[in-house]
N, CA and C of each residue as an Amber inpcrd file, in Angstrom:
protein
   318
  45.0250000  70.0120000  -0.7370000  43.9390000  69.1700000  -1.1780000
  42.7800000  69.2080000  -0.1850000  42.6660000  69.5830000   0.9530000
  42.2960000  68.9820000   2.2190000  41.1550000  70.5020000   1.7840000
  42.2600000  71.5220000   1.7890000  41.8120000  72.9490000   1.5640000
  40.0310000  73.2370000   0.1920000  41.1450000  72.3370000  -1.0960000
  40.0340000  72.2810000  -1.7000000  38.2570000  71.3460000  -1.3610000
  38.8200000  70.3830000  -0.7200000  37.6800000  69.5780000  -0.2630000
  36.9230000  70.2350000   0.6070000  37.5350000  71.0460000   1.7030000
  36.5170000  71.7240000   2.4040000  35.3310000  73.0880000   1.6730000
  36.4960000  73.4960000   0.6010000  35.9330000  74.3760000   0.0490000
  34.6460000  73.8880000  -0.9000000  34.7530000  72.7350000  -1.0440000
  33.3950000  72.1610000  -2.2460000  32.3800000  71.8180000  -1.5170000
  32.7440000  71.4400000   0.2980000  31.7250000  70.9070000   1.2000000
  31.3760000  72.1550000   1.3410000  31.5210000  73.1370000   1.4430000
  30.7750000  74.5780000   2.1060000  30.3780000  75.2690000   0.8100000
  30.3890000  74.7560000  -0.6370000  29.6700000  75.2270000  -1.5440000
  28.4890000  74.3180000  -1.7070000  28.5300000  73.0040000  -1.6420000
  27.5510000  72.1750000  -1.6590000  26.6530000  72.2890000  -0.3920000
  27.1480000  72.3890000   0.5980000  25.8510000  72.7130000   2.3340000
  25.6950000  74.2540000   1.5420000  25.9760000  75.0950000   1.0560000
  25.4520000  76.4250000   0.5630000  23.9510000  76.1480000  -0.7170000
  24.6270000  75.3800000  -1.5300000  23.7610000  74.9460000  -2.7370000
  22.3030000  74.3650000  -2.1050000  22.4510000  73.2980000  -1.0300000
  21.5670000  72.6590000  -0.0780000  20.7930000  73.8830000   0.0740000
  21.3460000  74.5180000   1.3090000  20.0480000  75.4920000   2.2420000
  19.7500000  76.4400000   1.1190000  20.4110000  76.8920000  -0.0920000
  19.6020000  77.8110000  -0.8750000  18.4640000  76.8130000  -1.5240000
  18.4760000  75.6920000  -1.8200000  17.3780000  74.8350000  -2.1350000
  16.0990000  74.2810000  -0.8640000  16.9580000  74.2930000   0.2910000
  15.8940000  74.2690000   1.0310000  15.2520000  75.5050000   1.3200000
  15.3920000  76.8740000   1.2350000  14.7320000  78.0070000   1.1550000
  14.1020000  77.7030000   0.2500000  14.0390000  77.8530000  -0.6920000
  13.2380000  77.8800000  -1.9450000  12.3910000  76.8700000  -2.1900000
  12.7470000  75.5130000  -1.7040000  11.2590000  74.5290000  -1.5070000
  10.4150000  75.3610000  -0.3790000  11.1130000  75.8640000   0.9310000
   9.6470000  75.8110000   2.0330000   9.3730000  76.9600000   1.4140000
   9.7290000  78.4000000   0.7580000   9.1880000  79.8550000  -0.1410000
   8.0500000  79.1120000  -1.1790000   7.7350000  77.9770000  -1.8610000
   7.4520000  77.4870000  -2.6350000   5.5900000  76.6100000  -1.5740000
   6.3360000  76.0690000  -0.7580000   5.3920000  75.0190000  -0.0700000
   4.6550000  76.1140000   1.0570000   4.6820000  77.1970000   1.2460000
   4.4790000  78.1610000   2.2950000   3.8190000  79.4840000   1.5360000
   4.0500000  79.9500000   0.2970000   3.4600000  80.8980000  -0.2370000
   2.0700000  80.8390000  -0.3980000   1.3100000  81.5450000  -0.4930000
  -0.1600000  81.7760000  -0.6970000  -0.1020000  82.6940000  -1.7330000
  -1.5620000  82.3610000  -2.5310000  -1.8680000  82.9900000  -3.8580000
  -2.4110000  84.3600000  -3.3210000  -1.7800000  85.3580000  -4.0850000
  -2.2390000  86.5650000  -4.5890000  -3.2630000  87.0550000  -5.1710000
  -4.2150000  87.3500000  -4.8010000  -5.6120000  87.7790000  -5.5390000
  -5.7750000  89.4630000  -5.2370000  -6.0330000  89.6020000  -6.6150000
  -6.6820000  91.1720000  -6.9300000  -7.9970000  91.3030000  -6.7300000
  -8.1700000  91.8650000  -5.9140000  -9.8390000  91.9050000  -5.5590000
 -10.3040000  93.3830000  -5.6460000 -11.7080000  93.7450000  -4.8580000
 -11.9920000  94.8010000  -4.3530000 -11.5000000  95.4560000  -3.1420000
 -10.0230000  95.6450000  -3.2880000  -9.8960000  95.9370000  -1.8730000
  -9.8050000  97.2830000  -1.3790000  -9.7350000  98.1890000  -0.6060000
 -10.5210000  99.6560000  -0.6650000  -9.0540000  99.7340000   0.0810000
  -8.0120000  99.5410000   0.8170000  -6.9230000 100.1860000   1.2560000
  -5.9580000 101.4690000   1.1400000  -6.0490000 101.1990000  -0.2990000
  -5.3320000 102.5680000  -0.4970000  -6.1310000 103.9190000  -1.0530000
  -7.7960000 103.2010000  -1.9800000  -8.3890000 104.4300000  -1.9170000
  -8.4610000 106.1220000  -1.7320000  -8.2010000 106.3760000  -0.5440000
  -8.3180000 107.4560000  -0.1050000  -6.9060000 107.9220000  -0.2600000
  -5.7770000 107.3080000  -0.4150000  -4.1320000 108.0900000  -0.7670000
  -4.9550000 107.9800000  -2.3970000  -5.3350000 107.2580000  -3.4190000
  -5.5170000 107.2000000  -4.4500000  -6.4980000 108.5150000  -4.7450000
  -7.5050000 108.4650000  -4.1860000  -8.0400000 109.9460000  -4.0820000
  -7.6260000 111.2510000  -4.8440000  -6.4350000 110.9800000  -2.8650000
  -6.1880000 112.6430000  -2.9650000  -5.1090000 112.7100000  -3.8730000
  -4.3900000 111.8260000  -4.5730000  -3.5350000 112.0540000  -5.3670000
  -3.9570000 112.1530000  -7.2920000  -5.3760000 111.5260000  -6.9650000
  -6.0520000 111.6330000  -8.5460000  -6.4360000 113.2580000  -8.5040000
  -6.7130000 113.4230000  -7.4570000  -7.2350000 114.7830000  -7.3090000
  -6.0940000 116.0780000  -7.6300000  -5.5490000 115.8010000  -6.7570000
  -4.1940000 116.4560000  -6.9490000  -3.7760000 116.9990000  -8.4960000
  -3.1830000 115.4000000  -8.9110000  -2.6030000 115.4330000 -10.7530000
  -3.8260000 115.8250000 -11.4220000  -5.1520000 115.8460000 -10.9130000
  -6.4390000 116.1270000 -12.1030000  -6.0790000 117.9990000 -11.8910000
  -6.3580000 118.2420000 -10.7180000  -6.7760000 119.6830000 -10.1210000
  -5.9990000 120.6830000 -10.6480000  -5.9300000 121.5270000  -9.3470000
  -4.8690000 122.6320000  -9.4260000  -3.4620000 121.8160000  -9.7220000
  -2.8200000 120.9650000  -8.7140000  -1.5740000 120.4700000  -8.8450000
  -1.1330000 120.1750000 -10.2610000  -2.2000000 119.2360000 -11.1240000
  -1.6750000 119.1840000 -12.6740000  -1.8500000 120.5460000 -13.4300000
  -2.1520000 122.1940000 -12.9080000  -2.1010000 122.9420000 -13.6100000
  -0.4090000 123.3790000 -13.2950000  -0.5640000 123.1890000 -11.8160000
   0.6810000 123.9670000 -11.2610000   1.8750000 123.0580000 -12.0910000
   2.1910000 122.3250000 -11.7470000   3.2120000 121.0930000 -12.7450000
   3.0040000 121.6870000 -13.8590000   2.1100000 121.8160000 -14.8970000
   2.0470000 122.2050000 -16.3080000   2.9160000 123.5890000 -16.4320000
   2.2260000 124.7360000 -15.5550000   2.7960000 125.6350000 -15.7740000
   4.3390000 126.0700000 -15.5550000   4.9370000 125.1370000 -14.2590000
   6.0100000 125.4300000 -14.2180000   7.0430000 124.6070000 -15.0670000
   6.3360000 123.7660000 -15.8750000   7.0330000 122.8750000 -16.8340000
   7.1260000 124.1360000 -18.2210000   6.1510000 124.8250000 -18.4740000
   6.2900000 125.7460000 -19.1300000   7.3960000 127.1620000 -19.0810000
   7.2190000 127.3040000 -17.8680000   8.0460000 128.5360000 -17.7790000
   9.7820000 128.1720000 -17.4440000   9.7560000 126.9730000 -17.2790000
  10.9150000 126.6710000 -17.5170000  11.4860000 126.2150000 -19.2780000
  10.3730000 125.6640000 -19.7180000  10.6710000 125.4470000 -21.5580000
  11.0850000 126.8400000 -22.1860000  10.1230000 127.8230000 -21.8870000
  10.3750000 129.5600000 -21.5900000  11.3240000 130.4220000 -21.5380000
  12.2840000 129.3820000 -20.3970000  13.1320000 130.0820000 -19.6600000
  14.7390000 129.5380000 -20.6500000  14.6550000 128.1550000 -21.0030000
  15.1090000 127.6060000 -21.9430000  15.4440000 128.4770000 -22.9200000
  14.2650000 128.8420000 -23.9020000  14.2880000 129.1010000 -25.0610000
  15.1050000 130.6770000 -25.2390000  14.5420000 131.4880000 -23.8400000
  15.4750000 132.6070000 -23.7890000  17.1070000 132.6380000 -23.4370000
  17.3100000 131.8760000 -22.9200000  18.3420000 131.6170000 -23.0190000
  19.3960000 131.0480000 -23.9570000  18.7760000 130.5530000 -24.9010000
  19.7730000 130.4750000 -26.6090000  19.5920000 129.0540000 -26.9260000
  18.7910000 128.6430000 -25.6980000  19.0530000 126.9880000 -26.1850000
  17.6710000 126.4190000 -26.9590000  17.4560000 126.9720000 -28.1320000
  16.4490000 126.5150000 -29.1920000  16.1520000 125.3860000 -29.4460000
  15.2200000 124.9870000 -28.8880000  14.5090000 123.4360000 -29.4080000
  13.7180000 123.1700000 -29.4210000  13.0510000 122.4450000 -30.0100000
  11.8210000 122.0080000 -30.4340000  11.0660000 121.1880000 -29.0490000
  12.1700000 121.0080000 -28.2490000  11.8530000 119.5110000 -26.7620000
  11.0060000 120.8350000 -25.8920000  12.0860000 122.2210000 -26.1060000
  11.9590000 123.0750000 -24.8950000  10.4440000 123.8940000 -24.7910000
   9.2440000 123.0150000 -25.7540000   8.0810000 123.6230000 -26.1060000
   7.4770000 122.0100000 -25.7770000   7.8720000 121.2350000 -26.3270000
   6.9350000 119.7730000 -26.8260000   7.1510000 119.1060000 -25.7980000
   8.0340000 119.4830000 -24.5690000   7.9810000 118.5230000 -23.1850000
   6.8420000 119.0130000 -22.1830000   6.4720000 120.3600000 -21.9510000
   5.5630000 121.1120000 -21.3500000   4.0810000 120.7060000 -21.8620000
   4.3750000 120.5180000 -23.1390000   3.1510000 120.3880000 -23.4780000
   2.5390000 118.5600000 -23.3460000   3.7470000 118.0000000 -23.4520000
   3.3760000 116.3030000 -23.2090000   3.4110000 116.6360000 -21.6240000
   3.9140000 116.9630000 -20.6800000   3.6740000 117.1890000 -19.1810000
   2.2100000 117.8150000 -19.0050000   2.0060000 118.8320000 -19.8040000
   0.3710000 119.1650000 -19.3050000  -0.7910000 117.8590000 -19.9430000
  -0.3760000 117.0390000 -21.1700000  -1.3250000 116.0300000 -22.0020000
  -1.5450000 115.2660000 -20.7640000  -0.3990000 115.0910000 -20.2790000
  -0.0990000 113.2990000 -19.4220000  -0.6390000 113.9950000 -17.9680000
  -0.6120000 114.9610000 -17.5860000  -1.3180000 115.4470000 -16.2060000
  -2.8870000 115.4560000 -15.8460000  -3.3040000 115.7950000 -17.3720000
  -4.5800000 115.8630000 -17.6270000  -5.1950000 115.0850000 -17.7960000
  -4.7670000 113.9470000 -18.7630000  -5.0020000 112.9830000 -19.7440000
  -4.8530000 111.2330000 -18.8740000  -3.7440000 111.8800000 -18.5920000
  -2.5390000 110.1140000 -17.7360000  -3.8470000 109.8350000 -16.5130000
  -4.0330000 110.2200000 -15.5650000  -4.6500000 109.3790000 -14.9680000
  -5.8940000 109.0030000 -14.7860000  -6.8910000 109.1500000 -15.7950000
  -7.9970000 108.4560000 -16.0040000  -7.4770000 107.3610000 -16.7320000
  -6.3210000 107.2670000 -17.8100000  -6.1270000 106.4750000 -18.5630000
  -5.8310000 105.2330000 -17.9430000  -4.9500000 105.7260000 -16.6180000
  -3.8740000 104.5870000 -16.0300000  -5.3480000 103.9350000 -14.8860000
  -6.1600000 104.7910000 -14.5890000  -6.9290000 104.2180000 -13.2770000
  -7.7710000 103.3190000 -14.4400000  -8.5200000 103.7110000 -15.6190000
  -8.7900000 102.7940000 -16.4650000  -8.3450000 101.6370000 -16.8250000
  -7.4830000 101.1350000 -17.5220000  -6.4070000 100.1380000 -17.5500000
  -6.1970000  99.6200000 -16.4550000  -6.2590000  99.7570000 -15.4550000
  -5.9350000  99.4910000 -14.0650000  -7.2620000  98.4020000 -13.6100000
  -8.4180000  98.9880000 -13.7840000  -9.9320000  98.9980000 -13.9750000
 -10.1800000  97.3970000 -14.6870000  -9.3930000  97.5480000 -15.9310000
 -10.0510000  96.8700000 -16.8170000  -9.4550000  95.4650000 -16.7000000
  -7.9530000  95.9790000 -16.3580000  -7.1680000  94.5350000 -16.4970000
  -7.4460000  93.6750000 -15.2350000  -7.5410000  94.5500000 -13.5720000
  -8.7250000  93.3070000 -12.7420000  -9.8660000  93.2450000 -13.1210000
């Protein structure tokens, strides 16, 4: 009995400090604002650049020659043409869309 009582006191002091975390996480947090903030910019850059440039040709093409490589090999499908080609849409296409949306919704 003694056993169970201790065991309900060290679930209840558990129940406690997870509630006292979570009041001072609560009384201590600061608001989040989306602003103009220029930090990552320049990784954003070189990586729009990248998926726009050569890199989204290079990705396209080797998404191709593997659909290619697929198809010679016996395994006929319709994916092993229509994935290369949604990989070159979304390389080309995807990140003006996403920096847009991105844009619009701050």
């Amino acid at each position: 009995m003694k056993t169970l009582l201790k065991m309900g006191r060290r679930a209840e002091e558990a129940a406690l400090a997870t509630l006292g975390v979570a009041a001072a996480a609560v009384v201590m947090a600061s608001p989040a604002l989306a602003g103009a903030d220029a930090t990552f910019n320049t990784a954003l850059d070189a990586f729009t650049g990248f998926l726009e440039g050569s890199g989204g040709k290079i990705i396209t093409v080797l998404s191709l020659a593997g659909g290619v490589v697929g198809l010679a090999s016996g395994r006929f499908s319709l994916g092993q043409v229509a994935i290369p080609v949604g990989v070159g849409v979304g390389a080309g296409t995807g990140v003006p869309i996403v920096t847009s949306t991105v844009t619009a919704t701050i």
